[in-house]
C-alpha positions as CSV (number, residue, x, y, z in Angstrom):
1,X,4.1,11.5,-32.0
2,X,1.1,9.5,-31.9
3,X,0.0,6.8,-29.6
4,X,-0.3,3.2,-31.1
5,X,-4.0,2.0,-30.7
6,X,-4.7,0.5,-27.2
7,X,-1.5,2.7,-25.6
8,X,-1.3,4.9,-22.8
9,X,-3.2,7.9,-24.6
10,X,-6.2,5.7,-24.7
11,X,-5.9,4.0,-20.9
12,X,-4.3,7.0,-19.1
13,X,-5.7,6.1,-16.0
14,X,-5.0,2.2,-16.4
15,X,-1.0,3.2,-17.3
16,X,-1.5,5.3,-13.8
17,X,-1.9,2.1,-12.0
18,X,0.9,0.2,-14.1
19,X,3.5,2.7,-13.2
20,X,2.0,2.8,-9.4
21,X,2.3,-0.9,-9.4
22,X,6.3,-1.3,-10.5
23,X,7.0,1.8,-8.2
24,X,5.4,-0.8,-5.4
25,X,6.7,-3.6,-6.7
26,X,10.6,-1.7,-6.6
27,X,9.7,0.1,-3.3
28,X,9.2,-4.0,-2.3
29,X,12.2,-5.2,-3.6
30,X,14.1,-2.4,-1.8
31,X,12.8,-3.2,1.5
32,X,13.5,-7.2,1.3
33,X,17.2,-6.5,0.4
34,X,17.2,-3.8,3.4
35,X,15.6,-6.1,6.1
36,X,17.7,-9.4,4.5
37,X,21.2,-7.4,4.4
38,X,20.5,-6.1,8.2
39,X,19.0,-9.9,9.6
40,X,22.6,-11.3,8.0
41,X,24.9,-8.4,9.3
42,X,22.5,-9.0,13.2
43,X,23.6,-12.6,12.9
44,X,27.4,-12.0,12.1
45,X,27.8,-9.5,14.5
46,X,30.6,-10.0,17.0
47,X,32.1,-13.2,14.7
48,X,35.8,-13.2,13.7
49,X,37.3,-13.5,10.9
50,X,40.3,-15.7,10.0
51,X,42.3,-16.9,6.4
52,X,41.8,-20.7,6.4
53,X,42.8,-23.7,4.1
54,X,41.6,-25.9,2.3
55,X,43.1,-29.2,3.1
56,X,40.6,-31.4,1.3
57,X,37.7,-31.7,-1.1
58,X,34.7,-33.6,-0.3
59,X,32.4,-35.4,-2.3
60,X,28.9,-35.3,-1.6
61,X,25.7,-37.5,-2.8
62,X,22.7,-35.7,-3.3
63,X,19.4,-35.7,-4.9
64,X,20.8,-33.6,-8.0
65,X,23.9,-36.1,-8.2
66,X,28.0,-35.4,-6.3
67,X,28.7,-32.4,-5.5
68,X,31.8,-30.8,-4.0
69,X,32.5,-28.8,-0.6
70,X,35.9,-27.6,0.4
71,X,36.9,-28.7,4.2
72,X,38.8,-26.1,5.3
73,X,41.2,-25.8,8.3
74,X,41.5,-22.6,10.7
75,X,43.1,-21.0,13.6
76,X,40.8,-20.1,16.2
77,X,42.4,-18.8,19.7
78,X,45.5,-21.0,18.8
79,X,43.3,-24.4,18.2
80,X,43.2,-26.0,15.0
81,X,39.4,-26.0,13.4
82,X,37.9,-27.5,10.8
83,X,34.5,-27.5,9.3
84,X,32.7,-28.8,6.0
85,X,32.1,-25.4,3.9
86,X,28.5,-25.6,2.5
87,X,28.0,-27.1,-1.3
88,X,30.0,-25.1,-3.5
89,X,28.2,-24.3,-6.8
90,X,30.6,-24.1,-10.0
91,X,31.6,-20.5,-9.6
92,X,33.2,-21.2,-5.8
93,X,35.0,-24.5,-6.7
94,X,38.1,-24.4,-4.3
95,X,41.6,-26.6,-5.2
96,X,43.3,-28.0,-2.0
97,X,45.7,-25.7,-0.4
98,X,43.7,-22.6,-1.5
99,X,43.5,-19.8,1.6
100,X,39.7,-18.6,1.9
101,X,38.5,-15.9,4.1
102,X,36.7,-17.5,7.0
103,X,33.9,-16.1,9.6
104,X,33.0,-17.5,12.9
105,X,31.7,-17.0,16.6
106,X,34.1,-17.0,18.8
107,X,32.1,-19.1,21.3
108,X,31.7,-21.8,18.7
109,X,34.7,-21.5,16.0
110,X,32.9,-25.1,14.6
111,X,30.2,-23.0,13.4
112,X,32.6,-21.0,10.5
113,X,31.5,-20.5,7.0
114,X,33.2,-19.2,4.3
115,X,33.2,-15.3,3.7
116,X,31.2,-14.2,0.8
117,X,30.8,-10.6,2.0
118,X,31.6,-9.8,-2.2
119,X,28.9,-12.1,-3.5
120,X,26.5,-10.8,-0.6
121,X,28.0,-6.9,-1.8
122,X,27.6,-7.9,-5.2
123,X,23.4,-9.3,-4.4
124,X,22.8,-6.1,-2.1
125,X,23.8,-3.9,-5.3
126,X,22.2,-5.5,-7.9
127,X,18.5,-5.2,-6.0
128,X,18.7,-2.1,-5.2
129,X,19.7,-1.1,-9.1
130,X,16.9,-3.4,-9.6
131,X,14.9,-2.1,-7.0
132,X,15.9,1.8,-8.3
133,X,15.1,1.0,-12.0
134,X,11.3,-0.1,-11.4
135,X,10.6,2.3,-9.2
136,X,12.1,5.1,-11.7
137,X,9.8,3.4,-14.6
138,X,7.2,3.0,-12.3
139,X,7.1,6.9,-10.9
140,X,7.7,7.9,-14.5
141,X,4.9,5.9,-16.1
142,X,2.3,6.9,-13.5
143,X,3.4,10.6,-14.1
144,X,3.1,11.0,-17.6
145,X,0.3,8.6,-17.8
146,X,-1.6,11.0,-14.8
147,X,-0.4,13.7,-17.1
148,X,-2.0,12.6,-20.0
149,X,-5.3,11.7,-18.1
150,X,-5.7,15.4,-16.3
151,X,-4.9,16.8,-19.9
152,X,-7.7,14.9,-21.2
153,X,-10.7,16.0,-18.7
154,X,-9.7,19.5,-19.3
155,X,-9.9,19.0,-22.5
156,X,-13.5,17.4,-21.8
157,X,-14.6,19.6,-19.6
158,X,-13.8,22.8,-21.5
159,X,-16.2,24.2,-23.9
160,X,-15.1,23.5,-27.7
Protein backbone atom coordinates (compact mmCIF):
# COMPACT_ATOMS: atom_id res chain seq x y z
CA UNK A 1 0.00 0.00 0.00
CA UNK A 2 1.30 3.29 -0.65
CA UNK A 3 2.62 5.92 1.61
CA UNK A 4 0.57 9.25 1.94
CA UNK A 5 2.74 12.22 0.78
CA UNK A 6 5.10 13.50 3.57
CA UNK A 7 4.91 9.73 5.39
CA UNK A 8 7.54 7.60 6.55
CA UNK A 9 8.47 6.26 2.91
CA UNK A 10 9.62 9.84 2.24
CA UNK A 11 11.46 10.66 5.86
CA UNK A 12 12.73 7.19 6.67
CA UNK A 13 15.47 8.42 8.51
CA UNK A 14 13.37 11.28 10.38
CA UNK A 15 10.53 8.32 11.44
CA UNK A 16 14.03 6.57 12.73
CA UNK A 17 14.44 9.23 15.25
CA UNK A 18 10.52 9.56 16.04
CA UNK A 19 10.36 5.91 17.10
CA UNK A 20 13.96 6.32 18.95
CA UNK A 21 12.52 9.23 20.74
CA UNK A 22 9.11 7.50 22.28
CA UNK A 23 11.35 4.27 22.90
CA UNK A 24 13.33 7.10 25.17
CA UNK A 25 10.65 8.79 26.20
CA UNK A 26 8.91 5.07 27.50
CA UNK A 27 12.39 3.78 28.67
CA UNK A 28 12.03 7.36 30.84
CA UNK A 29 8.77 6.80 32.13
CA UNK A 30 9.78 3.25 33.24
CA UNK A 31 12.63 4.43 35.19
CA UNK A 32 10.66 7.32 37.18
CA UNK A 33 7.91 4.80 38.27
CA UNK A 34 10.91 2.25 39.18
CA UNK A 35 13.04 4.77 41.29
CA UNK A 36 9.43 6.50 42.74
CA UNK A 37 7.86 2.90 43.69
CA UNK A 38 11.43 1.94 45.44
CA UNK A 39 11.98 5.78 47.27
CA UNK A 40 8.16 5.10 48.73
CA UNK A 41 8.55 1.28 49.68
CA UNK A 42 12.58 2.80 51.42
CA UNK A 43 10.41 5.13 53.33
CA UNK A 44 7.64 2.69 54.60
CA UNK A 45 9.89 0.18 55.42
CA UNK A 46 9.67 -1.19 58.95
CA UNK A 47 6.10 0.83 59.55
CA UNK A 48 3.07 -1.13 60.84
CA UNK A 49 0.07 -1.50 59.78
CA UNK A 50 -3.25 -1.21 61.76
CA UNK A 51 -7.41 -0.99 60.80
CA UNK A 52 -8.41 2.40 62.14
CA UNK A 53 -11.70 4.61 62.31
CA UNK A 54 -12.91 7.24 61.36
CA UNK A 55 -14.42 9.07 64.20
CA UNK A 56 -14.85 12.42 62.51
CA UNK A 57 -14.79 14.46 59.39
CA UNK A 58 -13.02 17.65 59.15
CA UNK A 59 -13.57 20.63 57.27
CA UNK A 60 -10.78 22.39 55.81
CA UNK A 61 -10.43 26.03 54.13
CA UNK A 62 -8.22 26.28 51.33
CA UNK A 63 -7.27 28.26 48.47
CA UNK A 64 -9.53 26.02 46.09
CA UNK A 65 -12.48 26.34 48.72
CA UNK A 66 -13.57 23.37 51.94
CA UNK A 67 -12.37 20.43 51.64
CA UNK A 68 -12.79 17.25 53.68
CA UNK A 69 -10.18 14.85 55.62
CA UNK A 70 -11.25 11.95 57.69
CA UNK A 71 -9.57 11.97 61.36
CA UNK A 72 -9.14 8.71 62.07
CA UNK A 73 -8.49 6.86 65.36
CA UNK A 74 -5.92 3.79 65.89
CA UNK A 75 -4.36 1.35 68.10
CA UNK A 76 -0.77 1.56 68.34
CA UNK A 77 1.09 -0.65 71.20
CA UNK A 78 -2.20 -0.49 73.15
CA UNK A 79 -2.48 3.60 73.02
CA UNK A 80 -5.22 5.33 71.38
CA UNK A 81 -3.93 7.57 68.15
CA UNK A 82 -5.23 9.79 66.14
CA UNK A 83 -4.16 11.81 63.20
CA UNK A 84 -5.70 14.17 60.48
CA UNK A 85 -5.67 11.94 57.14
CA UNK A 86 -4.40 14.22 54.29
CA UNK A 87 -7.26 16.06 51.98
CA UNK A 88 -9.38 13.51 50.57
CA UNK A 89 -10.15 14.14 46.89
CA UNK A 90 -13.88 12.93 45.82
CA UNK A 91 -12.96 9.33 45.09
CA UNK A 92 -11.55 8.66 48.94
CA UNK A 93 -14.45 10.49 50.73
CA UNK A 94 -14.80 8.53 54.07
CA UNK A 95 -18.35 8.49 56.28
CA UNK A 96 -17.65 8.42 60.12
CA UNK A 97 -17.31 5.00 61.60
CA UNK A 98 -15.72 3.65 58.38
CA UNK A 99 -12.52 1.20 59.19
CA UNK A 100 -9.42 2.25 56.85
CA UNK A 101 -6.30 0.51 56.62
CA UNK A 102 -3.64 2.54 58.42
CA UNK A 103 0.35 2.72 58.10
CA UNK A 104 2.74 4.10 60.59
CA UNK A 105 6.32 3.99 62.32
CA UNK A 106 6.33 2.54 65.24
CA UNK A 107 8.61 5.08 66.82
CA UNK A 108 6.15 7.87 65.94
CA UNK A 109 2.50 6.15 65.50
CA UNK A 110 1.41 10.25 65.05
CA UNK A 111 2.95 10.11 61.90
CA UNK A 112 0.17 7.41 60.21
CA UNK A 113 -1.37 7.93 56.86
CA UNK A 114 -3.93 6.13 55.28
CA UNK A 115 -3.00 2.92 53.17
CA UNK A 116 -3.35 3.43 49.53
CA UNK A 117 -0.96 0.54 48.55
CA UNK A 118 -4.12 -0.20 45.62
CA UNK A 119 -4.09 3.34 44.23
CA UNK A 120 -0.17 3.29 44.49
CA UNK A 121 -0.56 -0.65 42.65
CA UNK A 122 -3.00 0.75 40.51
CA UNK A 123 -0.29 4.06 39.40
CA UNK A 124 2.78 1.60 39.32
CA UNK A 125 0.72 -0.46 36.61
CA UNK A 126 -0.62 1.91 34.62
CA UNK A 127 3.10 3.57 33.84
CA UNK A 128 4.59 0.82 33.12
CA UNK A 129 1.65 -0.29 30.45
CA UNK A 130 2.27 3.28 29.58
CA UNK A 131 5.78 3.05 29.72
CA UNK A 132 5.66 -0.60 27.68
CA UNK A 133 3.27 0.84 24.93
CA UNK A 134 5.67 3.73 23.76
CA UNK A 135 8.52 1.94 23.93
CA UNK A 136 6.83 -0.98 21.72
CA UNK A 137 5.64 2.03 19.13
CA UNK A 138 8.76 3.54 19.49
CA UNK A 139 11.17 0.24 18.76
CA UNK A 140 8.58 -0.58 16.10
CA UNK A 141 8.59 2.74 14.34
CA UNK A 142 12.39 3.12 14.26
CA UNK A 143 12.58 -0.55 12.89
CA UNK A 144 10.43 -0.42 10.02
CA UNK A 145 11.26 3.17 9.42
CA UNK A 146 15.41 1.98 9.46
CA UNK A 147 13.97 -0.71 7.31
CA UNK A 148 12.61 1.38 4.84
CA UNK A 149 15.71 3.74 4.81
CA UNK A 150 18.46 0.74 4.24
CA UNK A 151 15.95 -0.57 1.45
CA UNK A 152 16.12 2.69 -0.13
CA UNK A 153 20.09 3.23 -0.45
CA UNK A 154 20.28 -0.16 -1.87
CA UNK A 155 18.04 0.59 -4.07
CA UNK A 156 20.31 3.84 -4.80
CA UNK A 157 23.29 2.46 -4.77
CA UNK A 158 22.52 -0.50 -7.19
CA UNK A 159 22.93 -0.07 -10.76
CA UNK A 160 19.26 0.18 -12.60
Amino acid sequence: MPDRSGGVAEHPLGATFAGLLLFIIGLGIAGGVYQIDAKERQLRRGWVRAEGTVVQVVKRQTLDGPVFSPLIAFQAAGVRVSFTARVANESQMHAIGDTVQVLYPPEHPEGAEIDNARQRLIRDIAAAVAALVLMGLGGTVAWHASRLHRARLASHSSPS
